[in-house]
N, C-alpha and C positions, 0 to 999 in steps of 0.2 A: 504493500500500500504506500509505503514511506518514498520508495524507489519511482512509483505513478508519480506521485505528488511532484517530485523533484522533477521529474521529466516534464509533466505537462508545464510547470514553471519555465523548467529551460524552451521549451517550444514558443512560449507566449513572450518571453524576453526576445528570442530571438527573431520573431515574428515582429516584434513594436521597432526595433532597432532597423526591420528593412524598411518598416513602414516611415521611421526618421528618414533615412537615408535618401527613401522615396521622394519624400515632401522636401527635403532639401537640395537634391537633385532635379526638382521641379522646379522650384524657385530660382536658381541660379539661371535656368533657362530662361524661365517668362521674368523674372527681374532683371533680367540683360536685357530681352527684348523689351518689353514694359514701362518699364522704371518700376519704382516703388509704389508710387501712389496709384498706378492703372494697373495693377496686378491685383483682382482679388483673390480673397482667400478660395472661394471655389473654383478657380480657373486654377489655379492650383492642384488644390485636393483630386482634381479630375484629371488632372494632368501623371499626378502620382497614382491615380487610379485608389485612394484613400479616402473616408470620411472626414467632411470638414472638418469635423469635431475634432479631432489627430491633431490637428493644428492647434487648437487649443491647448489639447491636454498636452502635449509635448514640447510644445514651445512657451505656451500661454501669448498666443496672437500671432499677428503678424509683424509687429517688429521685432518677436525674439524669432521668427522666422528666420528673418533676412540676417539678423546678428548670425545666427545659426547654417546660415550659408555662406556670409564672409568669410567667418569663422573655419569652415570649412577649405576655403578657398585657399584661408592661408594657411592652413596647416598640409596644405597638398604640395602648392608651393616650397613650404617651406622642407616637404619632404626631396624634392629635387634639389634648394639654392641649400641647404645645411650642412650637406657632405661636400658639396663644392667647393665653398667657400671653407670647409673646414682644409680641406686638401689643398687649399690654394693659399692659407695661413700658415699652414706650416710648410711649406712651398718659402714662403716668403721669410716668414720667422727665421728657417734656419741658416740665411746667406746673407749677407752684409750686404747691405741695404746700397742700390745703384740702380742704374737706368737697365742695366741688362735682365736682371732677376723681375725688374718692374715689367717688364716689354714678356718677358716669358710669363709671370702669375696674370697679365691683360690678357693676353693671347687665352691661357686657360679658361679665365673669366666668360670670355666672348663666345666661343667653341660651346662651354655649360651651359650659358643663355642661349644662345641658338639649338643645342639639342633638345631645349625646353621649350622654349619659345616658338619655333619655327616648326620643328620638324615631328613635334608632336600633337596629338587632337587636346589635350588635357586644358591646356592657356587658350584655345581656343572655345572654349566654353566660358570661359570663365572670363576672358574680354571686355566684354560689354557690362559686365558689372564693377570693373575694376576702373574703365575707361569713363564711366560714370562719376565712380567718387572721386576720380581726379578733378572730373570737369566741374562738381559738387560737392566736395565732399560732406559726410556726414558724421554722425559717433563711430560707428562704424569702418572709416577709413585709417581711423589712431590701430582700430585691428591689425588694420593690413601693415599699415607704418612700423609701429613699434615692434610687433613679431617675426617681421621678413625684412623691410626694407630698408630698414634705419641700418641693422647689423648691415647687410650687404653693401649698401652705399656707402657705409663709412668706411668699411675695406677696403673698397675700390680707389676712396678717397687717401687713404693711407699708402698705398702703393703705388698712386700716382704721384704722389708730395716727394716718396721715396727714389724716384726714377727723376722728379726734377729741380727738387731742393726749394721746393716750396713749402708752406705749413699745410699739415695736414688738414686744420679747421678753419681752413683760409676758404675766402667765399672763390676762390679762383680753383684749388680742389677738384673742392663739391660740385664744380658745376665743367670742369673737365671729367669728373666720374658722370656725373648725369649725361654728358655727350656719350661717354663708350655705353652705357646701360639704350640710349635712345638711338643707338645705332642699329641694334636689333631690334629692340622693341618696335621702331617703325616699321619693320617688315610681317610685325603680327596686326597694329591696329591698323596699319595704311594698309594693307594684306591688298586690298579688293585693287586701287590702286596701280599696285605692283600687276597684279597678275592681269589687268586691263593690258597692261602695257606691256607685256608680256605673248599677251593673246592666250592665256591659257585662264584653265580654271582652277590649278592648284600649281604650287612649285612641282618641277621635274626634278629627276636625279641630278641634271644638268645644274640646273641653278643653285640646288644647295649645292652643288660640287664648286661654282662661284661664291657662290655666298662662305664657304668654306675659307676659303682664299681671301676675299677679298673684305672679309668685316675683322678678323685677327690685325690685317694690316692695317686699316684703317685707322682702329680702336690702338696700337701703338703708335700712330701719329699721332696721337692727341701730348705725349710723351714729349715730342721736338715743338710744335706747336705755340710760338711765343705770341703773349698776351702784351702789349702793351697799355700803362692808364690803369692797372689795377692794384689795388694794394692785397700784401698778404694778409 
C-alpha cells in the first residue's frame, strides 16, 4: 500500500512538472510573439495544451508566469555561456596578461557565442523575448543581467583592458566588449536581414564556415582599434 502511495505521488509530481514546463514553454513562445500585455492566460494554457487554472496554481498568474520563463531563459543560457566562460578564465588567469592571450580567450569567446547563438534553434526561441527587455526592459530583465550577462560582459571587458592596457571599468572596455558580444548577436536578431540578403532561408554550411573565419577576426580587431577623445 505504502509503495502505491509513493508511486502515484511520484506520477502526479512528475506529471505537474511537464505541465510547468509546458506552460512555460508556451509562454516564451506567445511572449516573444505577443508581448506581455497581448498574451492571455488562455492562449496560453491552450497552447501548452493545460488548464488555465495551472497557471494559477503554479505560478500564481501571469507575471510569475513570464518571471518563470525569463527565468528559464537564463538558466538555459547560462547552461551554455558558464562553462565557456569558465574555460576561457582560466585560459586567461593562467598566462601573463598581453595582447596575445587576449586575441586567443576573444577568438574563444566568439566561436562559444556563435555555437550558441547562431548555429543552434535554442536562442532562437528565446529572441524575441530577450530583444524585448532590451528595447523595454522590465523586473525581469535584472534576471537576465545579473545571472548571465553582467559575469560574461565583465570578462570580456577584463581581457580586453588586458590585450590593451586600458582599465578594465573604463567606459571604453565595456563598450569594446559590447562590440565583440554584438558582433554575433546581430547575426541572431538581424537573422531575417542576413538571410534576405543572402537569398536563402537559413544559414548554409557555407556561411557558418564564413562566419567561422570571419567574426574570431573581427572580434580581435577590436584589440588594435584606437579610440581617440575618451577617457579611461
Amino acid at each position: 500500500m505504502i509503495m502505491n502511495i509513493r508511486g502515484n505521488e511520484m506520477k502526479e509530481k512528475n506529471k505537474g512538472e511537464r505541465t510547468k514546463l509546458s506552460l512555460i514553454e508556451a509562454g516564451i513562445e506567445l511572449f516573444g510573439e505577443h508581448g506581455f500585455t497581448a498574451t492571455g492566460t488562455r492562449m496560453i494554457a491552450e497552447k501548452a495544451g493545460a488548464n488555465i487554472s495551472a497557471i494559477q496554481y503554479y505560478f500564481g498568474g501571469k507575471e510569475g508566469l513570464y518571471r518563470a520563463a525569463v527565468v528559464h531563459i537564463a538558466e538555459s543560457i547560462g547552461g551554455y555561456i558558464n562553462p565557456l566562460a569558465a574555460e576561457i578564465r582560466k585560459e586567461f588567469e593562467k598566462s601573463a596578461a598581453g595582447r596575445e592571450v587576449a586575441a586567443v580567450c576573444i577568438k574563444k569567446a566568439v566561436t562559444g557565442l556563435m555555437n550558441m547563438m547562431i548555429k543552434s534553434e535554442g536562442p532562437r526561441r528565446w529572441s524575441l523575448i530577450i530583444l524585448r527587455e532590451q528595447a523595454k526592459p522590465t523586473a525581469a530583465f535584472d534576471i537576465l543581467y545579473e545571472s548571465v550577462m553582467k559575469e560574461a560582459h565583465g570578462l570580456l571587458s577584463r581581457i580586453i583592458a588586458a590585450g590593451t592596457g586600458i582599465e578594465p571599468d573604463s567606459a571604453e572596455a565595456h563598450l569594446r566588449a559590447h562590440a565583440v558580444i554584438g558582433s554575433v548577436l546581430v547575426f541572431l536578431s538581424a537573422r531575417e536581414t542576413a538571410l534576405r540578403r543572402l537569398g536563402t532561408d537559413d544559414y548554409t554550411e557555407e556561411h557558418l564556415r564564413l562566419l567561422d573565419m570571419l567574426l574570431p577576426a573581427m572580434a580581435v580587431s577590436t584589440l588594435d582599434a584606437e579610440i581617440y577623445g575618451t577617457e579611461p
